[in-house]
C-alpha distance (Angstrom), angle and dihedral (degrees) to the residues before:
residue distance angle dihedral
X1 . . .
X2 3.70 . .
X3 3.69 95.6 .
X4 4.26 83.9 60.8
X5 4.08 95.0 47.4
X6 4.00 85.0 47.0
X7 3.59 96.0 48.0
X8 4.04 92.5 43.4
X9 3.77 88.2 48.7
X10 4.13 89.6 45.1
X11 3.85 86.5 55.2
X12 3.80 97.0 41.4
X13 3.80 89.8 54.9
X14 3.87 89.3 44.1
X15 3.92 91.6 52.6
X16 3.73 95.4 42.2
X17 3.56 92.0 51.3
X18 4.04 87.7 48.2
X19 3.17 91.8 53.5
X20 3.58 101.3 48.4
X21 3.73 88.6 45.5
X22 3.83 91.5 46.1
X23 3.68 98.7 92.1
X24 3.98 92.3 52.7
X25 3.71 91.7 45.5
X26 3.41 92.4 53.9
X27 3.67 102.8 50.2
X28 3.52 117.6 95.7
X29 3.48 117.8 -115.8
X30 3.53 111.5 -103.0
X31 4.21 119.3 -88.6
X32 3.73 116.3 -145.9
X33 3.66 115.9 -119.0
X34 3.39 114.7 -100.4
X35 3.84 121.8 -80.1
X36 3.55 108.0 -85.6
X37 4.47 109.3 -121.7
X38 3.96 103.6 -108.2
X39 3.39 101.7 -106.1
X40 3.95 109.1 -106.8
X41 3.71 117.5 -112.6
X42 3.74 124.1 -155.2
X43 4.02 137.4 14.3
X44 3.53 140.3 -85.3
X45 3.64 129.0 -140.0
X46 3.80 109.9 -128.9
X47 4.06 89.7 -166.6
X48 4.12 90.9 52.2
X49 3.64 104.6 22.4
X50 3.92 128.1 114.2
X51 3.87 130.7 -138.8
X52 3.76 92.4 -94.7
X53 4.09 88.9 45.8
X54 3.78 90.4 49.5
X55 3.77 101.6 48.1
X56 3.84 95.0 51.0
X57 4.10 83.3 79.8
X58 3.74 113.5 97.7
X59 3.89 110.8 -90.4
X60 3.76 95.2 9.9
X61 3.62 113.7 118.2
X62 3.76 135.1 176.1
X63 3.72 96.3 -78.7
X64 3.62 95.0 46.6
X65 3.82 89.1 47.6
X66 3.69 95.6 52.7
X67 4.02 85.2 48.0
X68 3.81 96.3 53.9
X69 3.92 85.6 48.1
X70 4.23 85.9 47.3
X71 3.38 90.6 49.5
X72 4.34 95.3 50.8
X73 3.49 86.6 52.0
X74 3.70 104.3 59.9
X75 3.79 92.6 28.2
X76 3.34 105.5 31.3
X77 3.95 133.8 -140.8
X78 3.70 120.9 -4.3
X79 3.35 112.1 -113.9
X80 3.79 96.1 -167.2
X81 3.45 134.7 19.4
X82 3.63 90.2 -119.2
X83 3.65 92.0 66.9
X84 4.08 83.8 70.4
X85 4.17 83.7 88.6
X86 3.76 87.6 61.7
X87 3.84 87.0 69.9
X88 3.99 107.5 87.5
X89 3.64 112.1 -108.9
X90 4.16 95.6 29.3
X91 3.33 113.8 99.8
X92 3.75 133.5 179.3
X93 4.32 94.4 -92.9
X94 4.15 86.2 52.5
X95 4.03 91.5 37.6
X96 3.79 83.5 53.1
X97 3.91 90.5 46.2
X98 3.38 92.2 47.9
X99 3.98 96.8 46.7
X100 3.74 103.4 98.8
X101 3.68 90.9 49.6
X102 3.81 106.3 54.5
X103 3.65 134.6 82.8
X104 4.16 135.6 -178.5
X105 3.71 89.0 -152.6
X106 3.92 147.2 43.5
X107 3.51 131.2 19.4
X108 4.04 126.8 -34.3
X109 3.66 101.6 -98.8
X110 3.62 104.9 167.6
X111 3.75 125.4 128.5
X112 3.93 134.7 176.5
C-alpha cells in the first residue's frame, strides 16, 4: 500500500508543478521586432536620376521609376518637387513620403 500513496503523491507533485509551470511553458518565446529599415541618407535628383537612383526612395519601385523617367522626357525637368504628383502613380501621401529625399539639382547622393 505504500508504494500506491507514494506513487499518488509522486504524481500529485508532478501535476501541481505542471500546472503551475503551465502558463510559462506555454508562452511563446519572445520574437524580436522586426529589423528596423536603415534610415536612407542623402537625396536624389528627380531631373538627373536613373531607374536604379529613383527606386532606392521608399515606395518607388521599378515601374514607378521608369514612369518618373517617362514623364521627364515628354515634359521635361521638374521645376518643383510638387510637380512629382503629376507622374501617374505619385500621389500627394507618397510625394510627402518622398519629400526629404528629393532634389531638382546636384548629384544623386542617396544611400540606404
Amino acid at each position: 500500500m505504500n508504494h500506491s500513496l507514494t506513487r499518488i503523491k509522486t504524481l500529485a507533485i508532478v501535476l501541481l508543478l505542471l500546472f503551475a509551470a503551465g502558463p510559462a511553458l506555454a508562452e511563446q518565446p519572445a520574437t524580436p521586432p522586426p529589423a528596423a529599415k536603415a534610415p536612407l541618407q542623402g537625396t536624389v535628383n528627380i531631373n538627373t536620376a536613373d531607374a536604379t537612383q529613383l527606386a532606392l526612395l521608399p515606395g518607388i519601385g521599378p515601374k514607378a521609376a521608369d514612369s518618373i523617367i517617362e514623364y521627364r522626357k515628354s515634359a521635361g525637368d521638374f521645376t518643383s518637387i510638387d510637380d512629382l504628383v503629376k507622374v501617374k502613380g505619385i500621389g500627394p501621401k507618397t510625394l510627402e513620403k518622398l519629400r526629404p529625399y528629393l532634389s531638382l539639382k546636384g548629384e544623386t547622393t542617396l544611400k540606404k
